[in-house]
C-alpha positions in Angstrom: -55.9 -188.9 91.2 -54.3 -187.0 88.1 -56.3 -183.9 87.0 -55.5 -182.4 83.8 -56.0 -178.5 83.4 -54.5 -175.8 80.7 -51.9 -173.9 81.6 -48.7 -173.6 83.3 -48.2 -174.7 87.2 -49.5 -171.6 88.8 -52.5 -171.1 86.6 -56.1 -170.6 88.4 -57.1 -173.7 86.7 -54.6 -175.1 89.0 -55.7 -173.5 91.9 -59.6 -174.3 91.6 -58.1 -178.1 91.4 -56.2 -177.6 94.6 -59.5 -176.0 96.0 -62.0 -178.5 95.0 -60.2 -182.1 95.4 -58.0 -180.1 98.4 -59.0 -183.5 100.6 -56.8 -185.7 97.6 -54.1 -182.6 98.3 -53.7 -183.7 102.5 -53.6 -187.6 101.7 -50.7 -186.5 98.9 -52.8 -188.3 96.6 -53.4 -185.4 94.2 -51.2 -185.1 91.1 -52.3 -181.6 88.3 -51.2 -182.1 85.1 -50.6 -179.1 83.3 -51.7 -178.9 79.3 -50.6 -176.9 76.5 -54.5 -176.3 75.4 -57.9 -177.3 76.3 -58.3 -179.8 73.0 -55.3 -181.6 75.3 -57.2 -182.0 78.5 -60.0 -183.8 76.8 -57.6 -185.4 75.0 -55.7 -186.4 78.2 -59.1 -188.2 80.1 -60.6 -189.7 77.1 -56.7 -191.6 77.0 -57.2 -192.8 80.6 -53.8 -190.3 81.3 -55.6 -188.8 83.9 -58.7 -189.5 85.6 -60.2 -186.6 85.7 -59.9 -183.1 83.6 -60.8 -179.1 84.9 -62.1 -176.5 82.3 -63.5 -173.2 82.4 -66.7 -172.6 81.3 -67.8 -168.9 81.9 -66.3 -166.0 84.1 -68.5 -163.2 85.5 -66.9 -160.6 84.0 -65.9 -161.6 80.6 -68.8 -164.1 79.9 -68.4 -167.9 78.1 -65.2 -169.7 77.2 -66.6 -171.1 73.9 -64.2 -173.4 72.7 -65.0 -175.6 75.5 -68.5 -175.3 75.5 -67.9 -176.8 71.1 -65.3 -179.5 72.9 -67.8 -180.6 75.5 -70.2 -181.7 71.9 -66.9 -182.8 69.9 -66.0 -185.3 72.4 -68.1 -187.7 74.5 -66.7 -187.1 77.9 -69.4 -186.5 80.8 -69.7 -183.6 83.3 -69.2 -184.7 86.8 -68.8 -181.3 88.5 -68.4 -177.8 88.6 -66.7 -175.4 91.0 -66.6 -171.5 91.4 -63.2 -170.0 91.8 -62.8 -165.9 92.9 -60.3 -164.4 90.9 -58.0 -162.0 92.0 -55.0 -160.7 89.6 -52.1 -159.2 90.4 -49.7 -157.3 88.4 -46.0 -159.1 88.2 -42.8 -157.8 86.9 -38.9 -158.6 87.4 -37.8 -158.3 91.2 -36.8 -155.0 91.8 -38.6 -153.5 88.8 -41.0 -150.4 89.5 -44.4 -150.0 88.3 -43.6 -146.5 86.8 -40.9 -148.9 84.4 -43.8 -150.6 83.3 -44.9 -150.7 79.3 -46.4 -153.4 78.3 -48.4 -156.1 79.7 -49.3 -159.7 78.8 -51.6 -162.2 80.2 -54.5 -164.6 78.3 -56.9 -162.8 76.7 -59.7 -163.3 79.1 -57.3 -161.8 82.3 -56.5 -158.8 80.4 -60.8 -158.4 79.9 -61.1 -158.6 83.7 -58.6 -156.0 84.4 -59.1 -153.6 80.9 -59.9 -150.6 83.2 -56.7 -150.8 85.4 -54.4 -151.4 82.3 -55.6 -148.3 80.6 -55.1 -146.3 84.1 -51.5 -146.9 83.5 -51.4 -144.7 81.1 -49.5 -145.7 77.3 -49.4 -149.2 78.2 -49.8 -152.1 75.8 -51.8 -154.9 76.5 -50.8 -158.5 74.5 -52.5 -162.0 74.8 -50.5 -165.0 75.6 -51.3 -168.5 75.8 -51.5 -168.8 79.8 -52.3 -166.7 82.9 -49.0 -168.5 84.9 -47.7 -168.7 81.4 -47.1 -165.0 81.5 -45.1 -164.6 84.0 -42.9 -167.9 82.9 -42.3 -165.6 79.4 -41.8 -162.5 81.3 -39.5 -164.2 83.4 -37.6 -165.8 80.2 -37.3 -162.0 78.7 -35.7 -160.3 81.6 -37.5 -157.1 80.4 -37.5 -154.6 82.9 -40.0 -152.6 80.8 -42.5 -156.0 80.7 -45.2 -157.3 83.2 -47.8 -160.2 83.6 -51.5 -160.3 84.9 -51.6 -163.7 86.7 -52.0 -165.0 90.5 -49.9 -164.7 93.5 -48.7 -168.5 93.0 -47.4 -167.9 89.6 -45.3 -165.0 90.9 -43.9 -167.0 93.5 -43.6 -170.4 91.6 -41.3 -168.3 89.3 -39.4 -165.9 91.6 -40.9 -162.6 90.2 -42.6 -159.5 92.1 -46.0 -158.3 92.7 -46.3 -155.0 91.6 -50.1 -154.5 92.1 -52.6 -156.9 94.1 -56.6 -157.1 93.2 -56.3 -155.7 90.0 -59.4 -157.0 88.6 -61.9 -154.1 87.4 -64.5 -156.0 89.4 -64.2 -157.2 92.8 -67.3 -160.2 91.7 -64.7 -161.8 89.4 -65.5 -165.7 89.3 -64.3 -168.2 87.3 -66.6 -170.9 86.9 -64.8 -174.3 86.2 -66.6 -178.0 84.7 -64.9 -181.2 85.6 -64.7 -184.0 82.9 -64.1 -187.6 83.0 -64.9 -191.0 80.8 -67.4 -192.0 83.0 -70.8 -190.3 85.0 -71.0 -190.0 88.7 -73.7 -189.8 90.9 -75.1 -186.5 91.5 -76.7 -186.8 94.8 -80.0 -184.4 95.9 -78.3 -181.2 95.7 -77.2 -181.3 91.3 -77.1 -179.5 88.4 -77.6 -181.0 84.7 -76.0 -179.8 81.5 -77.5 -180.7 78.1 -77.2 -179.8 75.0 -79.7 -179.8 72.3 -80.2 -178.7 68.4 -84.4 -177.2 67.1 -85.7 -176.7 63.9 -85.2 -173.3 62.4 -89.0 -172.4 62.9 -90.7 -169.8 64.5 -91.5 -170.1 68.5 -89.1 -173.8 68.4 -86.9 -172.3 71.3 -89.8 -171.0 73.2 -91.4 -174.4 73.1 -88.0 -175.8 74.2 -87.4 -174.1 77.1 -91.4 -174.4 78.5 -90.9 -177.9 79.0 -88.8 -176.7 82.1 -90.6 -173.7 82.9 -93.9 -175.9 82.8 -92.4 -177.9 85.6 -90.5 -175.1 87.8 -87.0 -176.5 87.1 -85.1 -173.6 87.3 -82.5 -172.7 84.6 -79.3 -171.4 85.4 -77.0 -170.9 81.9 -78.2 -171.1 78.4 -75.8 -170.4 75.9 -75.9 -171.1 71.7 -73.3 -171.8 69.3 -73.3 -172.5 65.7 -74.0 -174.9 64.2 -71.4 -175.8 61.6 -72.5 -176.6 58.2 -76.1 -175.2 58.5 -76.0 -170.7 58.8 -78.3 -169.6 61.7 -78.9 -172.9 63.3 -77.5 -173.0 66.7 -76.8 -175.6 69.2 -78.2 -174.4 72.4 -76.4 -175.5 75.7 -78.4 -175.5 79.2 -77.5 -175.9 82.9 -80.7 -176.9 85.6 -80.9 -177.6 88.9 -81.9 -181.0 89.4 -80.4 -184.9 88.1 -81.7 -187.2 85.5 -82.9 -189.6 88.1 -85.5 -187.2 89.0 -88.6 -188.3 87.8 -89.9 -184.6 87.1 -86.3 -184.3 85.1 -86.7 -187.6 82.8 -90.5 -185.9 82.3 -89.2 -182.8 80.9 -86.3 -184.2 79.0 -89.0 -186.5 77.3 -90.6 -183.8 76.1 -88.0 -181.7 75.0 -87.3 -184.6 72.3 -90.7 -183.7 70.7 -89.1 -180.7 69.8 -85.4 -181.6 69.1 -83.3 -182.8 66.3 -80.3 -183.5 69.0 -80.6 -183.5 72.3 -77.6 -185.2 74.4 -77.1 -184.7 78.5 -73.4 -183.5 79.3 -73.7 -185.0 82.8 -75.4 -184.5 86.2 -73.2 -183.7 89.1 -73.1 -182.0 92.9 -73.8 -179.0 92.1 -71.2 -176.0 93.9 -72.5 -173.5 95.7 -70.4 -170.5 96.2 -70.7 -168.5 99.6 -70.4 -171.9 102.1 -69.0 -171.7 104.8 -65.9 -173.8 103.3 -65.8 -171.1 100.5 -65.8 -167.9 102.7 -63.0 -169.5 104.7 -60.7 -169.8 101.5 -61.9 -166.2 101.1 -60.7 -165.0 104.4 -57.4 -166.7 103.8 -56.4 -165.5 100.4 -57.4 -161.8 102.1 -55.0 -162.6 105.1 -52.2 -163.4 102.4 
């Protein structure tokens, strides 16, 4: 199976594949293919290049990737699954470079959020946004700058033969990443699933609360909702929604019907297995990256 992800080999894109399809990993039947941007995965399943495709969503402590949340409308992939990936960032320079050498650090934008607080205990060092976690530490490799680090995982520093200067630098120990899995076709979601739509309301007063009853009226239980413009029309949004429960779930096609009374668009992303984070499966990758 060939995922595609963004990022360099190394990135925690990567590592959520190697985590989620880890049974393809043992039978060697597991190939990542790393992409230059997110419009490129897409781009890469809706091809047939690779079956399936990895994106992140939302992380805990930074909030919503957006741009994928506008691809996941821009192109008519489906959703086939989801998986929660702890983050923990470490601090990577040159080999035999010292911390108190360090002044300036670079790392994408949404790694140097997670670990703001640690940066600026450093003292008169200068954060600066790259395209890449693993990508980072690639360029910082490239520049031989004694003087430059990289925030980025314990894989990328060993993929490219640099040091870890500082482990768990994350300002918040709860740091998950969750990750959506793409592909041309839908899968089945089995009993335990989670549904993401996404849907468009008149700009009129009390059209979001009527929305969002039709799910409270029959207990389905939200779990994200998150609006984005929507283009051409000022303070009109399009408002995306995760749910527990599949669209062959009678009480599901009930509430979707009814939503349509009060929506100009309404299109489901996908039902899929839903991941719950804190199995037993998850707390032993937990007790392994601890013991590394």
């Amino acid at each position: 199976m060939r995922i595609a992800f963004q990022g360099e080999p190394g990135a925690y894109s990567e590592a959520a594949i190697f985590e989620h399809f880890g049974n393809h990993l043992q039978d060697n039947h597991l190939q990542t293919v790393p992409c230059e941007s997110f419009e490129e995965v897409f781009a890469c399943v809706a091809r047939g290049d690779c079956e399936r495709g990895l994106i992140p969503v939302e992380n805990s402590l930074a909030g919503s990737i957006h741009r994928n949340y506008d691809l996941l409308l821009q192109n008519s992939l489906a959703v086939v699954g989801e998986h929660y990936l702890r983050v923990h960032h470490c601090l990577i320079g040159l080999p035999g470079v010292t911390l108190s050498e360090i002044r300036s650090v670079i790392s994408h934008p949404q790694a140097l959020a997670q670990c703001d607080a640690y940066i600026k205990s450093l003292g008169g060092v200068k954060a600066e946004a790259a395209y890449d976690t693993a990508g980072s530490v690639k360029i910082a490799r490239e520049k031989n700058d004694r003087t430059l680090a990289a925030i980025a995982s314990r894989r990328a520093a060993e993929l490219y033969g640099m040091q870890i200067l500082a482990e768990s630098i994350e300002d918040n120990a709860e740091n998950i990443t969750r990750f959506q899995i793409i592909a041309s076709q839908p899968v089945a979601p089995g009993s335990d699933a989670k549904t993401s739509i996404v849907f468009a309301l008149k700009n009129e007063p009390g059209s979001l609360f009527k929305a969002l009853s039709v799910f409270a009226l029959r207990d389905i239980d939200l779990t994200k909702i998150e609006s984005r413009p929507l283009a051409g029309k000022p303070w009109e949004y399009f408002f995306y929604i995760d749910f527990a429960g599949s669209i062959q779930e009678e009480v599901v096609v009930r509430a979707l019907s009814h939503l349509e009374e009060y929506a100009t668009y309404l299109r489901v992303l996908g039902s899929y297995p839903r991941h719950r984070l804190g199995s037993s499966e998850d707390k032993q990758i937990l007790m392994s990256n601890k013991e590394k």
